[in-house]
mmCIF file of the N, C-alpha and C atoms, coordinates in Angstrom:
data_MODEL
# 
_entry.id   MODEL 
# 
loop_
_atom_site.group_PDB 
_atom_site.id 
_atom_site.type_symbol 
_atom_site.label_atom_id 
_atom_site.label_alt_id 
_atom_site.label_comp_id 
_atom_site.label_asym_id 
_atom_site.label_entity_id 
_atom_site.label_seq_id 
_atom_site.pdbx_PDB_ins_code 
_atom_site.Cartn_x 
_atom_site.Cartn_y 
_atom_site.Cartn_z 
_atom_site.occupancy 
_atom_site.B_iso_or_equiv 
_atom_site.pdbx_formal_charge 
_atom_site.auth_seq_id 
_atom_site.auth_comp_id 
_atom_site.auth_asym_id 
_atom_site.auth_atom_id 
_atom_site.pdbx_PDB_model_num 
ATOM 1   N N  . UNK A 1 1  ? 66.905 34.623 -8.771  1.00 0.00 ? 1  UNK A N  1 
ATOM 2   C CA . UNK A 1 1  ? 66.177 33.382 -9.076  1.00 0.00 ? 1  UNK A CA 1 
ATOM 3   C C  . UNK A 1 1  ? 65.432 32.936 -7.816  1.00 0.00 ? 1  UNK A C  1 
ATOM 4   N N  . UNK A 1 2  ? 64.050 32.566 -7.743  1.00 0.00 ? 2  UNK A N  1 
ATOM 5   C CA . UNK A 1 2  ? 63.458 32.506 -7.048  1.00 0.00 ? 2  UNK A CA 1 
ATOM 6   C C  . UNK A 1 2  ? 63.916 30.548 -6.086  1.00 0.00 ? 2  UNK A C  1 
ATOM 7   N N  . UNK A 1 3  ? 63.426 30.570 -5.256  1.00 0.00 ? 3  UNK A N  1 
ATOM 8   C CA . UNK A 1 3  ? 63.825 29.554 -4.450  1.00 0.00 ? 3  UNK A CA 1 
ATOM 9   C C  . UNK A 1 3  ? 62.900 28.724 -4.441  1.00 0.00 ? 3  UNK A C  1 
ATOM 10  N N  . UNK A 1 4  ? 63.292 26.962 -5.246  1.00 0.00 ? 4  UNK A N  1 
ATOM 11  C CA . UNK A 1 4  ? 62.623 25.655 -5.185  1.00 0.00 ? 4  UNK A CA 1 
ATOM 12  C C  . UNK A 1 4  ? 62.605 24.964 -4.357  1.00 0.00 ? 4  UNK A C  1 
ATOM 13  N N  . UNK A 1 5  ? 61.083 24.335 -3.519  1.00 0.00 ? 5  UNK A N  1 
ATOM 14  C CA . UNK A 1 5  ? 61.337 23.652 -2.781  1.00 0.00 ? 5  UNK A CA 1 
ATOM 15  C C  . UNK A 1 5  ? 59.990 22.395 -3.606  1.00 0.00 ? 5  UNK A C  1 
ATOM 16  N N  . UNK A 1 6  ? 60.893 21.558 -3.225  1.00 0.00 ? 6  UNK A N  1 
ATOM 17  C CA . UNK A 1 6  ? 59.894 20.085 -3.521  1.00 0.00 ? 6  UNK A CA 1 
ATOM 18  C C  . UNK A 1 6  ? 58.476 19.976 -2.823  1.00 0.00 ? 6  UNK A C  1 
ATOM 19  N N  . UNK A 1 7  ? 57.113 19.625 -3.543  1.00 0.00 ? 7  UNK A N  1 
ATOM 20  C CA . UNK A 1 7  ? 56.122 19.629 -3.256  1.00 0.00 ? 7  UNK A CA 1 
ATOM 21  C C  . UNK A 1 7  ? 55.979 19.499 -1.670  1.00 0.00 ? 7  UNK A C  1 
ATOM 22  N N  . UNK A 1 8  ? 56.581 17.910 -1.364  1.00 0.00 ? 8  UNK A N  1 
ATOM 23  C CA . UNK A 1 8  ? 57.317 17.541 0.027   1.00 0.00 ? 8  UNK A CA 1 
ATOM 24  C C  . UNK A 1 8  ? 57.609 18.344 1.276   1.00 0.00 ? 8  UNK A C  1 
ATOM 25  N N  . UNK A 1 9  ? 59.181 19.114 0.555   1.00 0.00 ? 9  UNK A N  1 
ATOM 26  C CA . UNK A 1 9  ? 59.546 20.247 1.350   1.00 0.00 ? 9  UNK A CA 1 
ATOM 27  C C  . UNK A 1 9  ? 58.335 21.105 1.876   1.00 0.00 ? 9  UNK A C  1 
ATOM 28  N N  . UNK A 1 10 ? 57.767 21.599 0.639   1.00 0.00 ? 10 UNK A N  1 
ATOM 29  C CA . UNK A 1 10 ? 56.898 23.346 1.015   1.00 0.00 ? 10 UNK A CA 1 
ATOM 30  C C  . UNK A 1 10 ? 55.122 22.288 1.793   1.00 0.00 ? 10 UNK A C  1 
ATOM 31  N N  . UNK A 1 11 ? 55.151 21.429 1.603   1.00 0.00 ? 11 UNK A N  1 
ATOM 32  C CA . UNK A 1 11 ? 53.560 20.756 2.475   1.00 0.00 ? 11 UNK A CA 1 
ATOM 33  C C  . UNK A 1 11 ? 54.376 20.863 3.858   1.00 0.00 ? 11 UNK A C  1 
ATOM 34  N N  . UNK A 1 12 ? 55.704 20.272 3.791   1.00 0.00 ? 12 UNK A N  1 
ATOM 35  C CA . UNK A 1 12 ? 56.282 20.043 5.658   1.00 0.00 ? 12 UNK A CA 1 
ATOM 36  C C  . UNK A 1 12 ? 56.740 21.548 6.801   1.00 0.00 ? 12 UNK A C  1 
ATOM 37  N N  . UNK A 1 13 ? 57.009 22.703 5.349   1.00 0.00 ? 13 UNK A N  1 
ATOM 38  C CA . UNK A 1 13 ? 57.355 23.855 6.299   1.00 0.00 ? 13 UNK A CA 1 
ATOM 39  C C  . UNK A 1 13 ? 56.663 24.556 5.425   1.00 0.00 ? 13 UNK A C  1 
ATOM 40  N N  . UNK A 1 14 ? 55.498 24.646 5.555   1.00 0.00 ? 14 UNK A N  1 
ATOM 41  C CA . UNK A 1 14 ? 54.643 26.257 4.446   1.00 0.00 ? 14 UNK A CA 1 
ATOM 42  C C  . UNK A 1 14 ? 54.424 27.206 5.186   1.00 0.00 ? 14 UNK A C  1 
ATOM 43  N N  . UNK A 1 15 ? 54.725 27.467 6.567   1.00 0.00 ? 15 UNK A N  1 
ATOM 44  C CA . UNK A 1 15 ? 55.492 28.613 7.297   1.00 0.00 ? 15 UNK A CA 1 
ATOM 45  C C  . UNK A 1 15 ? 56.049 29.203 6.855   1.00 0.00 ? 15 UNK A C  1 
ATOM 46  N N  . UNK A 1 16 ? 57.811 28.770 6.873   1.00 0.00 ? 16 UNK A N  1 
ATOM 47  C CA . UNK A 1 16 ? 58.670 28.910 6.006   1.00 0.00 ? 16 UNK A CA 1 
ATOM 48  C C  . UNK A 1 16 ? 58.504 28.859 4.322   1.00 0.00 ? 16 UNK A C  1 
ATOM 49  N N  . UNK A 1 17 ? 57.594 28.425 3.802   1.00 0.00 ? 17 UNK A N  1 
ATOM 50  C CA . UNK A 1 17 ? 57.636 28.716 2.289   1.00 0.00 ? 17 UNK A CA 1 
ATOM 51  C C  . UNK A 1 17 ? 56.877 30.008 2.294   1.00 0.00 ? 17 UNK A C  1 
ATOM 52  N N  . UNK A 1 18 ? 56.024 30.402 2.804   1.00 0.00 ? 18 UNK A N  1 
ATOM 53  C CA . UNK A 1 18 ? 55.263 31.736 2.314   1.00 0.00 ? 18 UNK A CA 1 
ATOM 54  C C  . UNK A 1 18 ? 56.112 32.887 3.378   1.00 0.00 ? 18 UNK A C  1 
ATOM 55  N N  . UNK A 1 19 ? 56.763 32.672 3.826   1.00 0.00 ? 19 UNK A N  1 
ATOM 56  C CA . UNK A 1 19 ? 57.368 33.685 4.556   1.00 0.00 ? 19 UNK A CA 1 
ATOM 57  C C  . UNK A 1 19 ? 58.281 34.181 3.452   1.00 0.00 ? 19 UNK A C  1 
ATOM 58  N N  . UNK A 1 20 ? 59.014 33.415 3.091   1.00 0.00 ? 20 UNK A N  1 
ATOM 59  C CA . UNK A 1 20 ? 60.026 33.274 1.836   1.00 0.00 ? 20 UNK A CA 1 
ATOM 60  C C  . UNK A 1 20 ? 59.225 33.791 0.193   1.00 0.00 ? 20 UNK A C  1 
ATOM 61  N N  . UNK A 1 21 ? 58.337 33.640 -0.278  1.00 0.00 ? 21 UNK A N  1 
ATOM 62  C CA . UNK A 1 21 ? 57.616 33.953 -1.149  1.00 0.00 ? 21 UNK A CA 1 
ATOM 63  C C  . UNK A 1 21 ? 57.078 35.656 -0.536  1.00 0.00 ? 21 UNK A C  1 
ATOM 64  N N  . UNK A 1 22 ? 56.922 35.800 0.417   1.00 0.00 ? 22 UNK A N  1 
ATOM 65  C CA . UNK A 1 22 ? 56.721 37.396 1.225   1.00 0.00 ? 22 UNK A CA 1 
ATOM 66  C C  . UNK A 1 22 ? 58.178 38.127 0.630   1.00 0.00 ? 22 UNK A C  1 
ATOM 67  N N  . UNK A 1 23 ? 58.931 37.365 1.223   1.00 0.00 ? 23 UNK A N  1 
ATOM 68  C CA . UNK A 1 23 ? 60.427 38.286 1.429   1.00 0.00 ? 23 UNK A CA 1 
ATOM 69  C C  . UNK A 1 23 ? 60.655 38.436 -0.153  1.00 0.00 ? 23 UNK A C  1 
ATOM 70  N N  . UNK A 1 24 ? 61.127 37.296 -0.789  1.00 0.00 ? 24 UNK A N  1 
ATOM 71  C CA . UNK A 1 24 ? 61.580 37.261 -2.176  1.00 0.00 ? 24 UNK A CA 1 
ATOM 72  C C  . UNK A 1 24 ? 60.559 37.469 -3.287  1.00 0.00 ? 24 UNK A C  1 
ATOM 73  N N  . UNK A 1 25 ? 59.176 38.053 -3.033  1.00 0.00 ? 25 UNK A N  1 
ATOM 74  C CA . UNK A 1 25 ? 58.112 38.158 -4.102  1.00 0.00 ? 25 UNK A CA 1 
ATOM 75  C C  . UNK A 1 25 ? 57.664 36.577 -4.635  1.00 0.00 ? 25 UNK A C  1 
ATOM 76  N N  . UNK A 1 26 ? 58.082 35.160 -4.669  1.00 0.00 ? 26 UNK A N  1 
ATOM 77  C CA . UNK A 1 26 ? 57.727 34.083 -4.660  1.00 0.00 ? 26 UNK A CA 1 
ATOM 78  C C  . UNK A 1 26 ? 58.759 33.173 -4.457  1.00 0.00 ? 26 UNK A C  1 
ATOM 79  N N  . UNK A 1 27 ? 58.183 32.086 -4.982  1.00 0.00 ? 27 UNK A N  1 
ATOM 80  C CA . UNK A 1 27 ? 58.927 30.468 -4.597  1.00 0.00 ? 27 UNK A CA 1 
ATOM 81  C C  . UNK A 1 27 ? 58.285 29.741 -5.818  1.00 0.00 ? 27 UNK A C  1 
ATOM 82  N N  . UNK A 1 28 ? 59.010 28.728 -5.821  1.00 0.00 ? 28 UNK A N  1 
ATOM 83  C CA . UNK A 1 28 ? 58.279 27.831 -6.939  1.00 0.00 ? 28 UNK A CA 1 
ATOM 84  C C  . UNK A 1 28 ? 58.723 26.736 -6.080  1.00 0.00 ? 28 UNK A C  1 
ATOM 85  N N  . UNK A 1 29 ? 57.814 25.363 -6.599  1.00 0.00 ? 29 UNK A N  1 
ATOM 86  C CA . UNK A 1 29 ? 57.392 23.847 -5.605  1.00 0.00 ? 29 UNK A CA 1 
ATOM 87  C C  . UNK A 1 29 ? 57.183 23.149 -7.332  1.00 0.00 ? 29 UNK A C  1 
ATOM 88  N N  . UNK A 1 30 ? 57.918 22.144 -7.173  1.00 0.00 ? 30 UNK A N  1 
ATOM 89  C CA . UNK A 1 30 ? 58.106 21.103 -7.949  1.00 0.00 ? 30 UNK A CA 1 
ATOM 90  C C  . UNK A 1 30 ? 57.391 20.262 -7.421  1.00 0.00 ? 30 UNK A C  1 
ATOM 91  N N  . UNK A 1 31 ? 56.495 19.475 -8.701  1.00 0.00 ? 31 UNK A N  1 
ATOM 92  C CA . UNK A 1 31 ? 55.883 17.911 -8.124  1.00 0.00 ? 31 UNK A CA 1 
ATOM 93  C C  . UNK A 1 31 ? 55.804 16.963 -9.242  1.00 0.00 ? 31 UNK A C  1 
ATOM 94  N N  . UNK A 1 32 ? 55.408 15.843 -8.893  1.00 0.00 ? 32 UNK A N  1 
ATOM 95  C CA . UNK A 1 32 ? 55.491 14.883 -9.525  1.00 0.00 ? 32 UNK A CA 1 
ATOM 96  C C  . UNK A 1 32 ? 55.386 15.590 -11.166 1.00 0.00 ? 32 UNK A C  1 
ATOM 97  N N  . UNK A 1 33 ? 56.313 14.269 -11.604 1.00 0.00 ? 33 UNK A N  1 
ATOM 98  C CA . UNK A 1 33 ? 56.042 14.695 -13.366 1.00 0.00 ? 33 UNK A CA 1 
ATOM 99  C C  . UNK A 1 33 ? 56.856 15.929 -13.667 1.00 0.00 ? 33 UNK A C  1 
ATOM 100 N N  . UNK A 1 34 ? 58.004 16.573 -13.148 1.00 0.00 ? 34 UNK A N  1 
ATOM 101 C CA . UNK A 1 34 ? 58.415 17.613 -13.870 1.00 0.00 ? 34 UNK A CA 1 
ATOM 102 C C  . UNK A 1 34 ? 57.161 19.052 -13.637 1.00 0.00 ? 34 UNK A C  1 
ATOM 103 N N  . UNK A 1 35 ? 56.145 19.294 -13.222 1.00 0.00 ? 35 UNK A N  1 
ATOM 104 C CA . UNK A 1 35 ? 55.306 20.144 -12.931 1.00 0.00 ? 35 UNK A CA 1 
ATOM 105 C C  . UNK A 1 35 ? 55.688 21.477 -12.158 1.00 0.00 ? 35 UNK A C  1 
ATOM 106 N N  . UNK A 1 36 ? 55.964 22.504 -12.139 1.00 0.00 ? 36 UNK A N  1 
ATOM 107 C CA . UNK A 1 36 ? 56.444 23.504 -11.744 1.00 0.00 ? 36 UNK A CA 1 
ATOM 108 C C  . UNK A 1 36 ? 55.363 24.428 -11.025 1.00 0.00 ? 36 UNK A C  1 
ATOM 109 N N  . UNK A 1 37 ? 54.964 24.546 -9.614  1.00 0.00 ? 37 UNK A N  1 
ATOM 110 C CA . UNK A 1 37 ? 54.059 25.522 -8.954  1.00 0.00 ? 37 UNK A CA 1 
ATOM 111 C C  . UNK A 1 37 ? 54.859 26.980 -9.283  1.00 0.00 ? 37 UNK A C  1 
ATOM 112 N N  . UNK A 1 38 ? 54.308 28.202 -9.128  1.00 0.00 ? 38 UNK A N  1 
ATOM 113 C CA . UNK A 1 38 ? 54.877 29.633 -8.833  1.00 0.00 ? 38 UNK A CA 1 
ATOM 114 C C  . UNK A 1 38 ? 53.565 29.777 -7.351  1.00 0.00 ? 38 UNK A C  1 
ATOM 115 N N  . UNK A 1 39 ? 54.665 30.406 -6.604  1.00 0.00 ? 39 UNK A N  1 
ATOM 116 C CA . UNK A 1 39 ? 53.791 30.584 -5.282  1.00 0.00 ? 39 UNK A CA 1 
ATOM 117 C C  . UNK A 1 39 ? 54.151 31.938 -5.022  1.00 0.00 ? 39 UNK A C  1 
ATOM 118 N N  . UNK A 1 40 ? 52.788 33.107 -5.583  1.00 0.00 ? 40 UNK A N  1 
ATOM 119 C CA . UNK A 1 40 ? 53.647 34.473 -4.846  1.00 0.00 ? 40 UNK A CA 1 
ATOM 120 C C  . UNK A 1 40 ? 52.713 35.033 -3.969  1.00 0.00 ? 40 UNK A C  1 
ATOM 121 N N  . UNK A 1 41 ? 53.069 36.643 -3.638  1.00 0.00 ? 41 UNK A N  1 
ATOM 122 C CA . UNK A 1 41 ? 52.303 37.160 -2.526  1.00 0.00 ? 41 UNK A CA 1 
ATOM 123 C C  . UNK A 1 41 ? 51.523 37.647 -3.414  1.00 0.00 ? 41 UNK A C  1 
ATOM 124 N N  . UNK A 1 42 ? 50.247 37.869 -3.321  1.00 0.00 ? 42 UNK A N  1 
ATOM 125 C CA . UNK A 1 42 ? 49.141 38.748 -3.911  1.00 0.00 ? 42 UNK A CA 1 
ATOM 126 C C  . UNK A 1 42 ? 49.284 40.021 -3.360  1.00 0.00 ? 42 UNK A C  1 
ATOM 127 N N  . UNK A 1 43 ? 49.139 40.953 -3.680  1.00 0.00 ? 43 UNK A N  1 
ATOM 128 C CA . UNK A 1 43 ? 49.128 42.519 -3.009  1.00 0.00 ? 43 UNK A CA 1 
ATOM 129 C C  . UNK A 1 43 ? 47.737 42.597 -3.143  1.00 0.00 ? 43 UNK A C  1 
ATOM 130 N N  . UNK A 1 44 ? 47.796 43.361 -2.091  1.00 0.00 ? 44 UNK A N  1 
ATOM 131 C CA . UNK A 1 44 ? 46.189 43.813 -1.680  1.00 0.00 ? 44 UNK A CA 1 
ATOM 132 C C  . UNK A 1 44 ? 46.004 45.468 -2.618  1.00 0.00 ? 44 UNK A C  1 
ATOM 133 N N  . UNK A 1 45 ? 44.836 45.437 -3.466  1.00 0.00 ? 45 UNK A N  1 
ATOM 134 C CA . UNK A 1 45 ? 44.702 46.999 -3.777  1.00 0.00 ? 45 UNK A CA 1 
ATOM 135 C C  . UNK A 1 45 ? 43.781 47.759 -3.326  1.00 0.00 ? 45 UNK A C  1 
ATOM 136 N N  . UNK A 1 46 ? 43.656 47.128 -1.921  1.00 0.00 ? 46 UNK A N  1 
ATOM 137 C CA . UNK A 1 46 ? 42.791 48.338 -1.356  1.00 0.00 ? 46 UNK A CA 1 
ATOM 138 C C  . UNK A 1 46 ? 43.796 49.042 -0.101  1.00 0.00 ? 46 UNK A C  1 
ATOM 139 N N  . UNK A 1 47 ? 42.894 50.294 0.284   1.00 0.00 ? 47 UNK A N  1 
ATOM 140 C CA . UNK A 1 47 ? 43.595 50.963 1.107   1.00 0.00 ? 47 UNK A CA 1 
ATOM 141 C C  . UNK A 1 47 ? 43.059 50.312 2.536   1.00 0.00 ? 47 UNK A C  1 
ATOM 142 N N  . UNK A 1 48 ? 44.467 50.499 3.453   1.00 0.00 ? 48 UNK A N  1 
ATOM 143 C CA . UNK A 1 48 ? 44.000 49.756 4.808   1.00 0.00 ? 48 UNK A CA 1 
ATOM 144 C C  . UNK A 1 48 ? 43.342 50.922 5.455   1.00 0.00 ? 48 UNK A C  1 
ATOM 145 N N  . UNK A 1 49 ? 42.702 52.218 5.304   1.00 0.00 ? 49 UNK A N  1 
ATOM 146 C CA . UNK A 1 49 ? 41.797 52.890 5.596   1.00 0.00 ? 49 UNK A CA 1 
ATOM 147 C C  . UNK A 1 49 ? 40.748 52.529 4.747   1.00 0.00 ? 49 UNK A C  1 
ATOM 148 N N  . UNK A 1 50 ? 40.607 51.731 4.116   1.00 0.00 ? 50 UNK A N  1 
ATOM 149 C CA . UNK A 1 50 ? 38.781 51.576 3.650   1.00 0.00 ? 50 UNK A CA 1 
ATOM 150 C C  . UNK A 1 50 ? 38.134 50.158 4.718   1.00 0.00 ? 50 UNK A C  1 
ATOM 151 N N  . UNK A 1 51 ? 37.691 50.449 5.312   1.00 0.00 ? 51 UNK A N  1 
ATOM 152 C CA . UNK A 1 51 ? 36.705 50.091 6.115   1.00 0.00 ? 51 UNK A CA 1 
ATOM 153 C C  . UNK A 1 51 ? 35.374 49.983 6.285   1.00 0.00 ? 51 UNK A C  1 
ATOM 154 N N  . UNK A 1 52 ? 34.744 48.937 6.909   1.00 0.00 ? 52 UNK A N  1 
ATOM 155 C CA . UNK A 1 52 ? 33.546 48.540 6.049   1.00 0.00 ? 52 UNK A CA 1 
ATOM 156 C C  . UNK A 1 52 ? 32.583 49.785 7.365   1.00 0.00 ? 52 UNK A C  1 
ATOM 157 N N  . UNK A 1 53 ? 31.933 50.622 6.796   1.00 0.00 ? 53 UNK A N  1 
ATOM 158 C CA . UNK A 1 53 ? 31.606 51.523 7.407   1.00 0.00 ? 53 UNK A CA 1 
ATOM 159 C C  . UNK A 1 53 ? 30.174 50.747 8.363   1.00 0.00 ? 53 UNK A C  1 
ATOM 160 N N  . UNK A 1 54 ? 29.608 52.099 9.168   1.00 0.00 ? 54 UNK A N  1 
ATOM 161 C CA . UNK A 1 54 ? 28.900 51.702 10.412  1.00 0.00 ? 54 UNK A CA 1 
ATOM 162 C C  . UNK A 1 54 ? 27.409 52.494 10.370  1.00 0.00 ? 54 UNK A C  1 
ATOM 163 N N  . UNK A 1 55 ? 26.468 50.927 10.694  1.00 0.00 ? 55 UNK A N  1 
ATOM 164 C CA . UNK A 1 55 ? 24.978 52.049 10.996  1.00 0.00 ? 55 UNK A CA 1 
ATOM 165 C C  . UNK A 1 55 ? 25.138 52.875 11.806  1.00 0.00 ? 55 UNK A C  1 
ATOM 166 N N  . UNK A 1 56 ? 24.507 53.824 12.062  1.00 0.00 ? 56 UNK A N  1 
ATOM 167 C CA . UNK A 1 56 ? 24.031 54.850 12.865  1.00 0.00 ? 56 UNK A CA 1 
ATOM 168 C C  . UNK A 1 56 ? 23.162 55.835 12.402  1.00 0.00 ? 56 UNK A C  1 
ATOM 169 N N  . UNK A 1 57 ? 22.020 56.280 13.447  1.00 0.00 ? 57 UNK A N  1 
ATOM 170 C CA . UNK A 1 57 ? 21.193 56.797 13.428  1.00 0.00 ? 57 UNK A CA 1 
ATOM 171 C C  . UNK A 1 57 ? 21.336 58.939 13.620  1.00 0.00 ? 57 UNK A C  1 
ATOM 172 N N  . UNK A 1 58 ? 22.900 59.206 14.090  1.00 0.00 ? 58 UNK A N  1 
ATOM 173 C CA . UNK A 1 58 ? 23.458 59.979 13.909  1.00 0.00 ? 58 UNK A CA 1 
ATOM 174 C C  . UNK A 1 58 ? 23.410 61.258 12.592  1.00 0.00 ? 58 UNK A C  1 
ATOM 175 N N  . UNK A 1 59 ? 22.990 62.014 12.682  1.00 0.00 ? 59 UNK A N  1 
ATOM 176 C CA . UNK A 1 59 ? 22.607 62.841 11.033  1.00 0.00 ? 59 UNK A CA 1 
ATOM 177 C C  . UNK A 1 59 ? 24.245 63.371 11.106  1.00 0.00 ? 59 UNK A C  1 
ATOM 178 N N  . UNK A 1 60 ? 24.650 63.439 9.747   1.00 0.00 ? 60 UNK A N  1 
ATOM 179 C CA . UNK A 1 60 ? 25.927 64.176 9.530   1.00 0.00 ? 60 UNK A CA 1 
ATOM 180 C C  . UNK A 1 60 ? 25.615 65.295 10.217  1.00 0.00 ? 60 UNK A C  1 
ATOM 181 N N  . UNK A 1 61 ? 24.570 65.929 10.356  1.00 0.00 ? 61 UNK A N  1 
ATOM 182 C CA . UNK A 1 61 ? 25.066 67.519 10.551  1.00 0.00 ? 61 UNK A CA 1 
ATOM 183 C C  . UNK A 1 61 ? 25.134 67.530 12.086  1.00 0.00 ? 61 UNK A C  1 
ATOM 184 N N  . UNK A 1 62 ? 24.924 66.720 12.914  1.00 0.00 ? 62 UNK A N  1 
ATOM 185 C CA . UNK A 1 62 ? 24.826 66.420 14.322  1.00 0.00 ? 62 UNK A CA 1 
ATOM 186 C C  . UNK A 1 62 ? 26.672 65.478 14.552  1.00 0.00 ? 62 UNK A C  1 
ATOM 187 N N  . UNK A 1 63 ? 27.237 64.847 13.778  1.00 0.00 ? 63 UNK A N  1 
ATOM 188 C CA . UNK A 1 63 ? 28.484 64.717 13.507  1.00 0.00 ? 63 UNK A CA 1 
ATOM 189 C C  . UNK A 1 63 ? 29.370 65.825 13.276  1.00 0.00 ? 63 UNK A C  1 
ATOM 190 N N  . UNK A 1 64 ? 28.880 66.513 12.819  1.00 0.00 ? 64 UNK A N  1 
ATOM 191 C CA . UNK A 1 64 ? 30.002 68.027 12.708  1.00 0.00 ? 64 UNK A CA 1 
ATOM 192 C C  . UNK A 1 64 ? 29.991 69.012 13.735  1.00 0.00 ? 64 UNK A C  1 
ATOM 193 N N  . UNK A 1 65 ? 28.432 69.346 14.254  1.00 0.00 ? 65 UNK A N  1 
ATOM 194 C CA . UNK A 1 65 ? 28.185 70.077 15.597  1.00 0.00 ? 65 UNK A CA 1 
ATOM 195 C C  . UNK A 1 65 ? 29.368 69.349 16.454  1.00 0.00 ? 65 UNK A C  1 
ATOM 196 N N  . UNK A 1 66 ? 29.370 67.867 16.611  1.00 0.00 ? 66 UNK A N  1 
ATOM 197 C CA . UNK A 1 66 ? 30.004 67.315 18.260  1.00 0.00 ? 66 UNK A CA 1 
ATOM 198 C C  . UNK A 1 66 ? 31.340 67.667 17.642  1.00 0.00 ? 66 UNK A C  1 
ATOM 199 N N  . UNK A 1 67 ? 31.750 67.734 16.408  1.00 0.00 ? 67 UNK A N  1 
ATOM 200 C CA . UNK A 1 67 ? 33.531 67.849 16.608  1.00 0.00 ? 67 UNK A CA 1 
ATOM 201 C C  . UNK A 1 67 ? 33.633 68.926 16.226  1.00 0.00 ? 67 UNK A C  1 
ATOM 202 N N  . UNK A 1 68 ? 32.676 69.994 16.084  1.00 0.00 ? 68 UNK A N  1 
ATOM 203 C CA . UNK A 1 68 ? 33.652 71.387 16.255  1.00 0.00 ? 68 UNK A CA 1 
ATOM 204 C C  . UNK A 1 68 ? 32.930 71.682 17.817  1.00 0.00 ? 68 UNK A C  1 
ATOM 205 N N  . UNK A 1 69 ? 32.424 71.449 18.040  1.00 0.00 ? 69 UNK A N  1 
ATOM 206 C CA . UNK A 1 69 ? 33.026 71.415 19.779  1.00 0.00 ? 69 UNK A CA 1 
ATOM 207 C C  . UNK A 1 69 ? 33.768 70.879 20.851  1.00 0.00 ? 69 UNK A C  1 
ATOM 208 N N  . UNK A 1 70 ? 33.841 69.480 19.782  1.00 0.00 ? 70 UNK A N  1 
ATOM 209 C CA . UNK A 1 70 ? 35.138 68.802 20.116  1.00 0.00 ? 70 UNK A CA 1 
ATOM 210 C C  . UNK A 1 70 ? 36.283 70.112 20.383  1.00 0.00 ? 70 UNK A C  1 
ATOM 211 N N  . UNK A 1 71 ? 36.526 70.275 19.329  1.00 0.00 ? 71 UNK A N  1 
ATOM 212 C CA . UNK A 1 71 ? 37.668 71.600 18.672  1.00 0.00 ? 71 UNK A CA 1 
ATOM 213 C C  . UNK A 1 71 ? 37.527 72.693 19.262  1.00 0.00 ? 71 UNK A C  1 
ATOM 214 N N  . UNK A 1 72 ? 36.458 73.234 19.272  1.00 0.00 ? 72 UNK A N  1 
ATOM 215 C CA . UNK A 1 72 ? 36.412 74.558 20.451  1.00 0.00 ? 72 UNK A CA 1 
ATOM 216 C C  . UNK A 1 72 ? 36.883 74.196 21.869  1.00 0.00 ? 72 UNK A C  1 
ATOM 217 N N  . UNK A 1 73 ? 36.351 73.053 22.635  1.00 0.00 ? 73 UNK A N  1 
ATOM 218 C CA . UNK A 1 73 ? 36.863 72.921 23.407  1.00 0.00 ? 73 UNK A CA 1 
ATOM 219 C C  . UNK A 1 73 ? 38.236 72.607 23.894  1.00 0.00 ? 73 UNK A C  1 
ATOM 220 N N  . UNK A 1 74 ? 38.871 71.645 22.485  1.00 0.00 ? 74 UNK A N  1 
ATOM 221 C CA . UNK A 1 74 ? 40.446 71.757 22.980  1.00 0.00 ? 74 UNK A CA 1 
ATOM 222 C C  . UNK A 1 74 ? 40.670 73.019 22.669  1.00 0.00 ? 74 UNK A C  1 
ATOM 223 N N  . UNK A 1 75 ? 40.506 74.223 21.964  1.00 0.00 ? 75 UNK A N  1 
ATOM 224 C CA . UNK A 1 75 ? 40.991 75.086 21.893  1.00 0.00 ? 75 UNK A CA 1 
ATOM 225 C C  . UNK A 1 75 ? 41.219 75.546 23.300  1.00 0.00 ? 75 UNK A C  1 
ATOM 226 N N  . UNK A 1 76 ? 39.767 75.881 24.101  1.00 0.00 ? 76 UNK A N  1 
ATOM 227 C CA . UNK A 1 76 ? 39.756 76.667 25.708  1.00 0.00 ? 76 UNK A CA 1 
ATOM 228 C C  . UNK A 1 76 ? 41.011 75.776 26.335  1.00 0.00 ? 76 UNK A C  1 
ATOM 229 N N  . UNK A 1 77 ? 40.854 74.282 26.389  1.00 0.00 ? 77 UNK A N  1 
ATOM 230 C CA . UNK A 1 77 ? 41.960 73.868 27.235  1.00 0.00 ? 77 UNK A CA 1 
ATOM 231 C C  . UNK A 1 77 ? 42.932 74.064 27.177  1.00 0.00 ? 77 UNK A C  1 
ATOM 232 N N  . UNK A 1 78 ? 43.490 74.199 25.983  1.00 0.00 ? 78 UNK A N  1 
ATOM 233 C CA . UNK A 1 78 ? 44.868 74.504 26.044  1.00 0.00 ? 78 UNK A CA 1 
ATOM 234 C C  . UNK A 1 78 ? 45.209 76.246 26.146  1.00 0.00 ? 78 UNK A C  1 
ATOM 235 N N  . UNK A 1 79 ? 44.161 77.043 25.940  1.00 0.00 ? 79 UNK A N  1 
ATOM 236 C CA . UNK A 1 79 ? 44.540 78.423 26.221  1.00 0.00 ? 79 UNK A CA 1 
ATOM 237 C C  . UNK A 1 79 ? 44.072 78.827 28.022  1.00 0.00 ? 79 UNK A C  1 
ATOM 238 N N  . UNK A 1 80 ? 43.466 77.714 28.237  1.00 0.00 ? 80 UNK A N  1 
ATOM 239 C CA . UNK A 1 80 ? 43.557 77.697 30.216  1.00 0.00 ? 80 UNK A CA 1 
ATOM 240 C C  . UNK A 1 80 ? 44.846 76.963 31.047  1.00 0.00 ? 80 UNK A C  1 
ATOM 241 N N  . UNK A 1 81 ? 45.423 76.072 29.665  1.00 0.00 ? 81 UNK A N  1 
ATOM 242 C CA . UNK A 1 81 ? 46.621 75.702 30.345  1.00 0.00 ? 81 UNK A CA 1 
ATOM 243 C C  . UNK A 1 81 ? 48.009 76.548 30.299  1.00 0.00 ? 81 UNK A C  1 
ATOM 244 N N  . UNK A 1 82 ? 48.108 77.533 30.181  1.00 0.00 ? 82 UNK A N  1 
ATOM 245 C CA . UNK A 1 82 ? 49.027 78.393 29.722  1.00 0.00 ? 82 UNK A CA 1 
ATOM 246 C C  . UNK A 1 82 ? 49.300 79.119 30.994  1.00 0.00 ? 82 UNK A C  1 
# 
């Protein structure tokens, strides 16, 4: 059963109320009149790798040249560190 705090309560510590609505999936806040809030966490449905991507004047195929030489070159380093 989710945990009530009076309109009161959750305005004086809403720190503590959404921390609590995090942990336990929500809270509910009573107010005047018998009125019943539900306070939960929203989940996010995006992925925290989608990112709002970047201009550049860069051609993909000039992006793939620099990292497979990226890659060739760690290859030499680590077969010179041996």
């Amino acid at each position: 059963m989710p945990i009530t705090y009076t309109f009161t309560e959750a305005r004086q510590n809403l720190t503590t109320v959404l921390a609590q609505a995090e942990k336990d999936g929500e809270v509910r806040i009573t107010h005047r009149g018998g009125k019943v809030f539900v306070l939960k966490l929203e989940k996010s449905h995006r992925s925290p790798l989608d990112v709002k991507g970047v201009f550049t004047e860069i051609t993909r195929d000039e992006i793939i040249d620099s990292l497979r030489e990226s890659r060739e070159q760690g290859i030499t380093d680590r077969r010179n560190s041996y």
